[in-house]
C-alpha positions, 0 to 999 in steps of 0.5 A: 794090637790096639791102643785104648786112652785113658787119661788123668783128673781135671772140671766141668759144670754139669749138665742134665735133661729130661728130654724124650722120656716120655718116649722111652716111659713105656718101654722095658729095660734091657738085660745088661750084658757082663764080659770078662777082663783081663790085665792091660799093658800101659805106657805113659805120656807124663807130660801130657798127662796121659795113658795108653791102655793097649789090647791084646785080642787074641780070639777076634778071629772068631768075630764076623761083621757080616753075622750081625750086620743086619741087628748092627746096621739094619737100623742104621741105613733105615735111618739115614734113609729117613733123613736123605727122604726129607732134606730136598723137601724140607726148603720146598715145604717151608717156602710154601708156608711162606718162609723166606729163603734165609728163613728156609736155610735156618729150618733146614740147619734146625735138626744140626742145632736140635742134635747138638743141643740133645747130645747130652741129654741123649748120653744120660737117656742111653745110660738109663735105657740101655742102647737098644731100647733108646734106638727104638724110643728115638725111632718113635719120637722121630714117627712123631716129628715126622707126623707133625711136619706132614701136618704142619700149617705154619712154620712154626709147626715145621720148625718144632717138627725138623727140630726135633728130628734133630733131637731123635737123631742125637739119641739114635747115634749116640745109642748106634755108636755105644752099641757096637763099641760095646759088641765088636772087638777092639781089633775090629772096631774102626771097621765096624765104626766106618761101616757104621758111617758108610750104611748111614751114608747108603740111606742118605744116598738112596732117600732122595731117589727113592722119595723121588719116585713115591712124590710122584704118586702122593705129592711132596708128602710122600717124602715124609711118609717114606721117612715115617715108614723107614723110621718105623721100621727102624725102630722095630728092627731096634726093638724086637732083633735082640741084643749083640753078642759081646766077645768075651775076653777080646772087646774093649770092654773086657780089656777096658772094664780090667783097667778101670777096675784097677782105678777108684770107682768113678762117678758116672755124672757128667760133669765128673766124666768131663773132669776125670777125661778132660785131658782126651777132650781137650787134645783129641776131641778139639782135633775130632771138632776141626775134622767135624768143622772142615767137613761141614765147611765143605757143604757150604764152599763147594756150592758157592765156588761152583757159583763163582766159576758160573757152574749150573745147578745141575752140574754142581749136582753131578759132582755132587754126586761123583763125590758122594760116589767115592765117600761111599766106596771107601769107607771100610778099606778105610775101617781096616787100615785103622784096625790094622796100621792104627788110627794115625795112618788114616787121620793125618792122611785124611786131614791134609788130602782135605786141606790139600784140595780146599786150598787148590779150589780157589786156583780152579777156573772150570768144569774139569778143574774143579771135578778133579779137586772136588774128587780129591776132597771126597776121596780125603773125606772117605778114608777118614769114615767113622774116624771121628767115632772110632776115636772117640769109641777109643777114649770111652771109659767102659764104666761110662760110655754114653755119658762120655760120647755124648759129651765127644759127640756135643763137641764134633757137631759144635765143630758141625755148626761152628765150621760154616759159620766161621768160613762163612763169616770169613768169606764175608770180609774177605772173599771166598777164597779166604775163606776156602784157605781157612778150612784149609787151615783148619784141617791141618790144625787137626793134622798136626793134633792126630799127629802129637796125640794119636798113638803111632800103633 
């Protein structure tokens, strides 16, 4: 058994964009799929103002991860190869337009602010086109950006090109999460989800080896054409693979359309979705925004306290690279102890392992110490892979989806932007490990929220 959230009314302010239709004008609609339903056990929370609808699945059995992997995560690791293809690039292509080491950072970061701010307007192009066709729209729009950053003779040029990158990656997400949530039963969506996160992962891990090798042949620009052609292929897989079979009587949605069918009809503006699910935003998407937070601090502490210990470039590398290791081979045991004990057994887990081993990274003095407590931190991150979406998936009412994950997706990566900038600032006025001691906290701020809002099973 499973718990599903659904929670009491609250307000929010509307928020639209055209953004990207361009890319989508051309394409047809997809046919929309209709399940069956079910009566839904509920248990309340008065006082937090919310329900738990919990799914019974009793046929899941039948279902098979490994008879959709290649239409459910092709794409995916396609996707993230485009991205692990340009990040070592991106720097060095726009110091030799003559960007500035500061200015080479804010190009590089531009693709998490071009996500965050296309997070919305991706739920409302998902909602209008359907999941797969808007996969393969940000595909194309991805060629497109791609395109320009090959030719780019300024770095105003780069910065539109990584911008939009960013704005794609948003849609592709949004589209990738919504899709499986809708397609895998509830008994088995924390490991689809993971896995989700674990493929994307893989192409990020591969891009840069393999761009590596191709830049030997075609300079810094085979890079970009090897994300091109990834991104095309991506988006053909997306588009001419069809439709994931949706189990009927044993997904989410079966069991979620049945509860949702039990309440008034529900206005599908984002705003409405906003007020109507407040509550889940603002318990257990604040904890996902902290998750999202200590995770993007890590990027930026690791590498500055290996500074402060005179640790080379080449061995924070390394440890890199043992860390990344151990995020990768996690991420579906970590799936199905969510699917089996519940999500809080792997939350809180993941939460205080994290803030255990931040807090321990000022006290390391050397090669060794270090290692250990940065292993300890990707073996923290690595069961915690595709929480944040397999919360969020959770939360999603079925009669809007996209709007909500998009909505839930625009606060984690608010948590993306806003974490290295608050331990940053932090460790500007006092000290970096003040700063380390801050994720630290953050995590188990976010600890303590999975642990009064998650349900126990």
């Amino acid at each position: 058994m499973q718990s599903e959230l659904h929670r009491q009314p609250s307000g929010f302010c509307g928020v639209g964009c055209d953004t990207l239709l361009f890319a989508f004008a051309a394409l047809r609609r997809a046919p929309v799929q209709t399940r069956g339903s079910s009566r839904l056990p509920v248990r309340h929370l008065p006082a937090l103002g919310i329900t738990f609808h919990s799914f019974i699945v009793s046929s899941s059995s039948n279902f098979s991860l490994r008879k959709i992997a290649v239409p459910a995560y092709g794409p995916s690791l396609l996707f993230g190869m485009v991205e692990g293809a340009i990040y070592p690039i991106l720097a060095l292509t726009a110091r030799d337009l003559g960007a500035s080491i500061a200015e080479a950072g804010i190009i590089v970061a531009l693709i998490g602010v071009g996500a965050l701010v296309n997070n919305i307007p991706a739920a409302l192009l998902t909602a209008r086109f359907g999941e797969r066709l808007s996969m393969t729209g940000a595909a194309l729009f991805t060629i497109f950006a791609l395109l320009l950053c090959i030719s780019a003779t300024t770095l105003l040029t780069l910065a539109a090109g990584v911008f939009m990158i960013g704005m794609a990656l948003a849609v592709f997400l949004l589209a990738r999460q919504t899709y499986l949530t809708e397609a895998v039963p509830v008994a088995m969506r924390a490991r689809a989800l993971s896995t989700l996160g674990g493929v994307m992962r893989v192409g990020l891990f591969a891009g840069p080896f393999i761009s590596a090798g191709i830049m030997q042949l075609m300079g810094p620009e085979g890079a970009y054409w090897l994300a091109t052609a990834a991104a095309a292929a991506a988006g053909a897989l997306a588009f001419t693979l069809p439709d994931l079979p949706a189990p009927a009587q044993t997904g989410a949605s079966a069991g979620q359309a049945a509860a949702d069918s039990a309440d008034p009809p529900r206005s599908k503006k984002m705003s409405a979705v906003w007020r109507d699910y407040r509550r889940s935003f603002l318990t257990l998407g604040f904890g996902c925004m902290l998750v999202a937070a200590i995770r993007g601090s890590r990027q930026i502490v690791i590498p500055l306290w290996a500074t402060h210990i005179a640790l080379d470039a080449a061995t924070v590398s390394l440890v890199y690279g043992a860390m990344g290791a151990i995020d990768m081979l996690l991420f579906y045991p970590a799936g199905k102890i969510m699917d089996r004990y519940g999500r809080l057994w792997v939350a809180v887990p993941c939460m205080v392992i994290m803030s255990i081993a931040l807090g321990l990274m000022p006290f390391t003095t050397g090669f060794l110490s270090f290692l250990l407590v940065t292993l300890l931190l990707g073996f923290g991150n690595g069961i915690g892979s595709g929480l944040v979406m397999t919360i969020g998936a959770d939360a999603s009412p079925s009669h809007a989806r996209p709007q909500f994950l998009g909505l839930w997706r625009f606060m984690t990566d608010t948590g993306s932007c806003g974490g290295p900038l608050l331990v940053s600032t932090v460790a500007g006025a006092a000290g970096l490990a003040s700063g380390l001691f801050t994720a630290s906290a953050l995590g188990l701020t976010a600890a303590a929220i999975f642990w009064k809002f998650l349900p126990r099973k």
